[in-house]
MARVOKE-937955 format. One record per residue (C-alpha): residue in three letters; x, y, z. Coordinates in nm, 2 decimals, padded with zeros to 4 digits. Layout:
N
     r        X        Y        Z
   ALA        X        Y        Z
...
//
This chain:
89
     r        X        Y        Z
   UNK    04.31    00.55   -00.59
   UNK    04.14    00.89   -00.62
   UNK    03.83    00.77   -00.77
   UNK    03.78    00.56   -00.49
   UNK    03.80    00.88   -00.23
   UNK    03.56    01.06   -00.41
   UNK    03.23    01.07   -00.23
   UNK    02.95    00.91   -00.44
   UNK    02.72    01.12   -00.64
   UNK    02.33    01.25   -00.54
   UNK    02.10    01.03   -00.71
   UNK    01.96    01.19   -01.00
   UNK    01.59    01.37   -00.91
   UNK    01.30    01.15   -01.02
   UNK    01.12    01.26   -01.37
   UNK    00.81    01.44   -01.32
   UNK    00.47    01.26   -01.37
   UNK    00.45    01.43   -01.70
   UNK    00.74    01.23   -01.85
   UNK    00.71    00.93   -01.69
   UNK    00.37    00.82   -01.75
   UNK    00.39    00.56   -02.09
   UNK    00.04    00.63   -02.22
   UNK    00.14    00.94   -02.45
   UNK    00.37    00.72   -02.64
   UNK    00.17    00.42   -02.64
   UNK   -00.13    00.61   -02.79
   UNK    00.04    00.81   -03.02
   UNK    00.28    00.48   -03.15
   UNK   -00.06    00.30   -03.21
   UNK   -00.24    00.57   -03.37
   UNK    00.05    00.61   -03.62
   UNK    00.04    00.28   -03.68
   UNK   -00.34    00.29   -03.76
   UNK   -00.29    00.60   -04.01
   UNK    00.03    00.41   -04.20
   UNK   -00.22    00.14   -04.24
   UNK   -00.48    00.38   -04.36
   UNK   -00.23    00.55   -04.58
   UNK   -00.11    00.17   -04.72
   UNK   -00.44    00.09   -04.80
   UNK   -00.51    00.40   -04.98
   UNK   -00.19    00.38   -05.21
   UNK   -00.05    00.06   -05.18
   UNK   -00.31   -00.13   -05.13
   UNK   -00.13   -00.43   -05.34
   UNK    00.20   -00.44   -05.10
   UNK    00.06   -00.69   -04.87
   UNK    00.39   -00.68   -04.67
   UNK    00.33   -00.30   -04.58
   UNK   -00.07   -00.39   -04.51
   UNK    00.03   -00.67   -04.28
   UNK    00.30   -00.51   -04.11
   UNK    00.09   -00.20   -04.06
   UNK   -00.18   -00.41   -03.96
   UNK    00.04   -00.59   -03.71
   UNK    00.18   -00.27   -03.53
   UNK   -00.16   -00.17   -03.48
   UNK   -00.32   -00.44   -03.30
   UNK   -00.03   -00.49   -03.13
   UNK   -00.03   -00.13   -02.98
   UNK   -00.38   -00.19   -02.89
   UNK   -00.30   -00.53   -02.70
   UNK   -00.01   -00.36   -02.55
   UNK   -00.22   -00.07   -02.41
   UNK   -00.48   -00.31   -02.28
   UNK   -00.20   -00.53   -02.07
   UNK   -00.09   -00.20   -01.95
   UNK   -00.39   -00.05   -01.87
   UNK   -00.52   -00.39   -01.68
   UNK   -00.16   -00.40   -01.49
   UNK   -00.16   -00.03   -01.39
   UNK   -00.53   -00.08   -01.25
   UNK   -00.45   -00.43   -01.06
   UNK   -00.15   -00.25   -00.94
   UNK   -00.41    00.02   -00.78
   UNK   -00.64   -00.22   -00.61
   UNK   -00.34   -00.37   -00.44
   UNK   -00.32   -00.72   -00.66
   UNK   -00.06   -00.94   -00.50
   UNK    00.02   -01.04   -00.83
   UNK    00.06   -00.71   -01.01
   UNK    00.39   -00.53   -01.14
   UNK    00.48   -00.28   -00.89
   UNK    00.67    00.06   -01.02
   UNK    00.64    00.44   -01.01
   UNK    00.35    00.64   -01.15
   UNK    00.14    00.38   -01.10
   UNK   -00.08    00.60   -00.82
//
């Protein structure tokens, strides 16, 4: 019964701009990605597993960047179609 009294909590504060913007992570994840595969290919070249999977993560982070990049700018032009969220001005 008491917890149904209470008065509901303030919503927490939104994160600033700094922290909510993806593209540090994205960059940084692909870029690591890029210098494992350098690092495989240097020493291991013969662990195809770790060249592939390297390989992989790279691309990858370099597709994912583009989607993102192409959705934040449709998204700024007003695309119907876009995914809508915050950050995104």
């Amino acid at each position: 019964m008491a917890e149904q009294d209470a008065t509901p909590l303030p919503p927490p504060p939104p994160l600033p701009p700094k922290l909510a913007d993806p593209v540090p992570a994205i960059v940084v994840g692909t870029a690591l990605w890029l210098l494992a595969l350098a690092g495989v290919l240097l020493f291991r070249r013969d662990d195809t597993v770790l060249v592939w999977t390297c390989l992989s993560g790279g691309v990858l982070g370099i597709i994912g960047y583009g989607i993102f990049t192409w959705q934040r700018s449709a998204a700024r032009r007003g695309s119907r179609t876009a995914q809508h969220g915050q950050g995104l001005e």
